[in-house]
C-alpha positions in Angstrom: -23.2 -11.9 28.1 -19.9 -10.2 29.4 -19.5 -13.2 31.7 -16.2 -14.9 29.8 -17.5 -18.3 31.0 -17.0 -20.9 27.9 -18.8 -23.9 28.1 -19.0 -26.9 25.8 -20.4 -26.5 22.4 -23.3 -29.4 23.3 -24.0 -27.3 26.3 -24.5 -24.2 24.5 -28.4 -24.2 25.0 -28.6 -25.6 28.7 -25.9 -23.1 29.7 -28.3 -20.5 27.6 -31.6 -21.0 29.1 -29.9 -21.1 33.1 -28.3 -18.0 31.9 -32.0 -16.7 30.8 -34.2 -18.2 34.3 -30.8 -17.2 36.9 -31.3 -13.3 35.5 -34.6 -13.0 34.8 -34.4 -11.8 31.5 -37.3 -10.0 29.3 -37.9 -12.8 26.6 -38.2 -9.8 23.9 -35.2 -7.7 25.2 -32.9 -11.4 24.6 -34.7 -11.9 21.2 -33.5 -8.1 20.1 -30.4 -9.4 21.4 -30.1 -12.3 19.5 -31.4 -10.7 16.3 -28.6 -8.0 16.5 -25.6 -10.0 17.2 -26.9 -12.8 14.4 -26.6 -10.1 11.5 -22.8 -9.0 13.4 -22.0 -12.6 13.0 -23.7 -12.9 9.6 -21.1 -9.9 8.7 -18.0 -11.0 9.7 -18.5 -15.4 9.0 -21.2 -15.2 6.1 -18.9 -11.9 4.6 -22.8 -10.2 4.6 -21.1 -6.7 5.5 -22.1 -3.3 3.2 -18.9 -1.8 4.2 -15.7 -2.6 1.6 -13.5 -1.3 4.1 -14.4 -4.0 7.0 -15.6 -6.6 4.9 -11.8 -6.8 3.9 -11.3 -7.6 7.5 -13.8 -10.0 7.5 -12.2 -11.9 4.9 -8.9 -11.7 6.9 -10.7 -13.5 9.8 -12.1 -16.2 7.5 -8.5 -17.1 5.7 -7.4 -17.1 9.4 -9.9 -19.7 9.9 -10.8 -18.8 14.0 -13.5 -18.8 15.3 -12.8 -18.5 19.2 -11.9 -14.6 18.3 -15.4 -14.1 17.5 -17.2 -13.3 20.6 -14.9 -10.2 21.4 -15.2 -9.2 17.5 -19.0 -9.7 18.3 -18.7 -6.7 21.3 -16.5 -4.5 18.6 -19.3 -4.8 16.2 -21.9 -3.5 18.6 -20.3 -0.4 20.3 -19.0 0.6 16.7 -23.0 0.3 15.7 -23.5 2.2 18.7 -21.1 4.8 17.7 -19.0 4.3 21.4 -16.1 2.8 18.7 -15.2 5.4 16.1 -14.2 3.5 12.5 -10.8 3.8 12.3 -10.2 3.0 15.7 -12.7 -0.2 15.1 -10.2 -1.1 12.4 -7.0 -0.6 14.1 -8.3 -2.8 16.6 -9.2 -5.7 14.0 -5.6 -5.2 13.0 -4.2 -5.9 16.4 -6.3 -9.1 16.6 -5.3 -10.4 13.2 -1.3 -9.7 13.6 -1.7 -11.3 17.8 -3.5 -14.8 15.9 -1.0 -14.6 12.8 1.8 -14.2 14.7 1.4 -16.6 17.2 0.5 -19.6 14.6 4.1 -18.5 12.6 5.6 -19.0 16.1 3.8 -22.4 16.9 2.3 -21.2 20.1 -0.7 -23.5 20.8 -4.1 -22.0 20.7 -6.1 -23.7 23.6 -5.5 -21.0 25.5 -7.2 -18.7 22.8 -10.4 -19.4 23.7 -10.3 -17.4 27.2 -8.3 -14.8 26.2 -11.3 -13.8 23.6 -14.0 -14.8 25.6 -12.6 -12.4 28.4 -11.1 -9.5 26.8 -13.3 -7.0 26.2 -13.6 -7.3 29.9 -10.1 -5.0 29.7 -11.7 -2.6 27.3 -12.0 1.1 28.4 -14.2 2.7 26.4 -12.9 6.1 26.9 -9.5 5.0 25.9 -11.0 2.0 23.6 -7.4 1.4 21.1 -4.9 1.5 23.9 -7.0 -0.2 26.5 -7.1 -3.1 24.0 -3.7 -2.6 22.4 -2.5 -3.0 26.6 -4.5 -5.7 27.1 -2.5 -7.6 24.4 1.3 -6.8 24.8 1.2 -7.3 28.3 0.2 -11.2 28.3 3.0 -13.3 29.0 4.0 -16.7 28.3 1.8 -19.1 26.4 -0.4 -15.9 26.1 1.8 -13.6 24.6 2.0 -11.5 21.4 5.2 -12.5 19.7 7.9 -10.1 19.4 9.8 -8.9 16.0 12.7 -10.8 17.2 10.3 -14.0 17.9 8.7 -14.3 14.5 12.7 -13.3 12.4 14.2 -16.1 14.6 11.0 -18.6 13.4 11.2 -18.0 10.0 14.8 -18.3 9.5 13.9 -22.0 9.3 10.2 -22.5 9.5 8.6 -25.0 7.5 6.3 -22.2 5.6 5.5 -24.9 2.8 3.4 -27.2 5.2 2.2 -23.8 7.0 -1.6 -24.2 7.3 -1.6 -20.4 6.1 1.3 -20.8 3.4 -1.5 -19.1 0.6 -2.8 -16.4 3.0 0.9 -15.7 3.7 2.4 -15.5 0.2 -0.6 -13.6 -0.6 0.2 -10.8 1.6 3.1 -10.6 1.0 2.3 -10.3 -2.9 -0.4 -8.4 -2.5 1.9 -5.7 -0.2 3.1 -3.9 -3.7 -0.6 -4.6 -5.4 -3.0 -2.3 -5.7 -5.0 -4.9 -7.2 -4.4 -7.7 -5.1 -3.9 -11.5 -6.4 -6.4 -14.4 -5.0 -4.0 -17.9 -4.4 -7.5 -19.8 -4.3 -8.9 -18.4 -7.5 -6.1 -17.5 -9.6 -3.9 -20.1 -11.8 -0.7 -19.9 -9.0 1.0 -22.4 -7.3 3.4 -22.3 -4.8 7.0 -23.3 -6.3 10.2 -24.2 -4.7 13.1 -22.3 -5.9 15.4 -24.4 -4.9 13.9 -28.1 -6.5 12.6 -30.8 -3.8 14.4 -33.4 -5.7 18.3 -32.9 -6.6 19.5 -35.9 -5.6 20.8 -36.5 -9.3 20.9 -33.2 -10.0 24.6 -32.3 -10.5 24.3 -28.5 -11.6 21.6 -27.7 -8.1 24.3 -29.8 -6.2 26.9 -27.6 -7.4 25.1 -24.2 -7.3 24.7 -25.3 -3.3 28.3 -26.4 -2.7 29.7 -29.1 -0.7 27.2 -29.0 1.7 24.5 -29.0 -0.4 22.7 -31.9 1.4 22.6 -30.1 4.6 21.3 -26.6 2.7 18.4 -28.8 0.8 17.1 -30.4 3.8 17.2 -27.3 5.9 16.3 -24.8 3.6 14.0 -26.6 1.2 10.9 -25.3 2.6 11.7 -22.5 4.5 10.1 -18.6 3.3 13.2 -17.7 1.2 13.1 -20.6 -1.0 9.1 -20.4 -2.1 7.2 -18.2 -4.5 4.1 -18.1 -6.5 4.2 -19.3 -10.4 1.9 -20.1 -13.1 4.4 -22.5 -14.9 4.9 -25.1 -11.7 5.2 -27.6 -14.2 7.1 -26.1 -16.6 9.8 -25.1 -14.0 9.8 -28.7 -12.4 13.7 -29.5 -11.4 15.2 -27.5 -14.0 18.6 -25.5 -12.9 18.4 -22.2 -12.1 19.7 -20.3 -15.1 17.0 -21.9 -16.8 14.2 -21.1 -14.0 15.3 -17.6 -14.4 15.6 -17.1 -18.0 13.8 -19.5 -19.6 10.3 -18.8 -21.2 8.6 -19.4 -18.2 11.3 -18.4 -16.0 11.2 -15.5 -13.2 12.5 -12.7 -15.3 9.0 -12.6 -17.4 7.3 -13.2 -14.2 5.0 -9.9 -13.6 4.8 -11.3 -10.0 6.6 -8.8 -7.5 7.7 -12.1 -5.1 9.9 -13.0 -8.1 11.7 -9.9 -8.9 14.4 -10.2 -6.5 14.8 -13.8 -7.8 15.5 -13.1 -11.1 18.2 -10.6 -10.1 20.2 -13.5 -8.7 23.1 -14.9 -10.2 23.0 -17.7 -7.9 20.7 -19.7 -5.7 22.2 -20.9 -2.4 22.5 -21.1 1.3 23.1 -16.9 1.5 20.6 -16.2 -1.3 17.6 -18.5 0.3 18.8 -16.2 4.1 18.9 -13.0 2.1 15.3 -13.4 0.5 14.1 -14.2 3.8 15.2 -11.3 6.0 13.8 -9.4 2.9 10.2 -11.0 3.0 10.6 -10.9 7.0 10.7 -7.6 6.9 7.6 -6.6 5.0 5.9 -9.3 7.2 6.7 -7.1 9.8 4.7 -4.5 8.9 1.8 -6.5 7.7 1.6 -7.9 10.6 2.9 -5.7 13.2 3.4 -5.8 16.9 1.3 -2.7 18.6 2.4 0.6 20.0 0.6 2.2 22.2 
């Protein structure tokens, strides 16, 4: 139904069957219903979908891991089966909603609010002006609502903790996968996700030097922040070892046919500029993988 009313998961069925006796509904006409939006949902959370294109998108949602988005996407499947919603507008759409739930988890906004705003939105949908309708219907949310500016998200990850991010793969992904035409998988693939800058240097005079006289201060804020993590197959291998030898040993970044580590092995150095320099860099793409809408 189109009524945004949310009720709890144990009272799915009661909620249901009032829902069924209160309208009178044809018993068949709901079992058509239910048939239809069970092979939408079957597309987008069992990845059951034909099309390459939006099966992508699919997967997108999953690595996002939720699931209160999925009664809107549910209403987006159904007018694009019943041509109202053209394709590309369809995946424009999808876009918005994956950069709106991205950006706000980067920014720590807290998602009980999440469920409502999905639950009610395509109440804002015009359908002759589907994209923008939608698109309007995001950027003008406020407060705890709101879709997080370019200037929110560069502020957060200035400092952010990416390496205890929930999404820390789907993120470093991305951002690998932004140069790829074939893209990497972080869950299939032999990667791990390795701090430049070591956790450990409390006895390590040539990281301690390399930081400067502060370097206590730079490890503990910088440590796990975006600037300072990549993606490596030699984790091991590179364990605490300095930088010159992260960079050119046998392992080290400058074989490294990962694009993340290019700019890494044109350092000379690895410090508090260098961590802030790879950041705004990375920030930047993330931008526009994730960007805030225009309309």
């Amino acid at each position: 139904s189109d009524t945004g009313y949310i009720c709890k998961i144990n009272n799915v069925y009661e909620n249901f069957k009032r829902y069924y006796l209160d309208n009178n509904c044809e018993k068949f006409a709901v079992l058509k219903d239910l048939f239809t939006y069970a092979k939408y949902y079957a597309c987008i959370d069992l990845l059951q979908e034909n099309d390459d294109e939006l099966k992508l998108y699919w997967q997108e949602f999953k690595k996002l891991d939720s699931h209160v988005v999925y009664p809107f996407l549910l209403k987006l499947c159904d007018d694009y089966s019943r041509q109202i919603l053209i394709k590309e507008d369809f995946k424009k759409i999808l876009q918005v909603v994956i950069s709106y739930l991205w950006r706000r988890a980067i920014c720590e906004i807290p998602t009980n609010s999440l469920s409502k705003t999905f639950a009610t939105l395509y109440q804002a949908v015009d359908k002759d002006d589907y994209v923008n309708s939608v698109i309007k219907a995001f950027v003008f949310k406020s407060s705890y609502k709101r879709f997080p500016s370019d200037y929110e998200v560069r502020e957060k990850l200035q400092t952010k903790d990416i390496y205890h991010f929930r999404l820390r793969k789907y993120l470093l992904e991305a951002l690998e996968n932004y140069y790829h035409k074939e893209p990497i998988d972080l869950n299939t693939a032999n990667y791990t996700i390795e701090h430049i800058m070591p956790q450990n240097i409390e006895h390590n005079l040539s990281w301690q030097q390399m930081l400067g006289e502060d370097w206590q201060e730079v490890h503990s804020l910088y440590l796990h922040t975006l600037g300072n993590l990549t993606i490596t197959g030699y984790n091991a291998e590179m364990s605490n070892k300095s930088f010159v030898e992260k960079v050119n040993g046998e392992s080290g970044f400058k074989h490294s046919h990962l694009k993340l580590n290019e700019s890494i092995a044109q350092s000379d150095v690895w410090n508090k500029k260098a961590i802030q320099r790879r950041t705004n860099i990375l920030t930047d793409i993330i931008l526009k993988i994730w960007k805030y809408p225009e309309f």
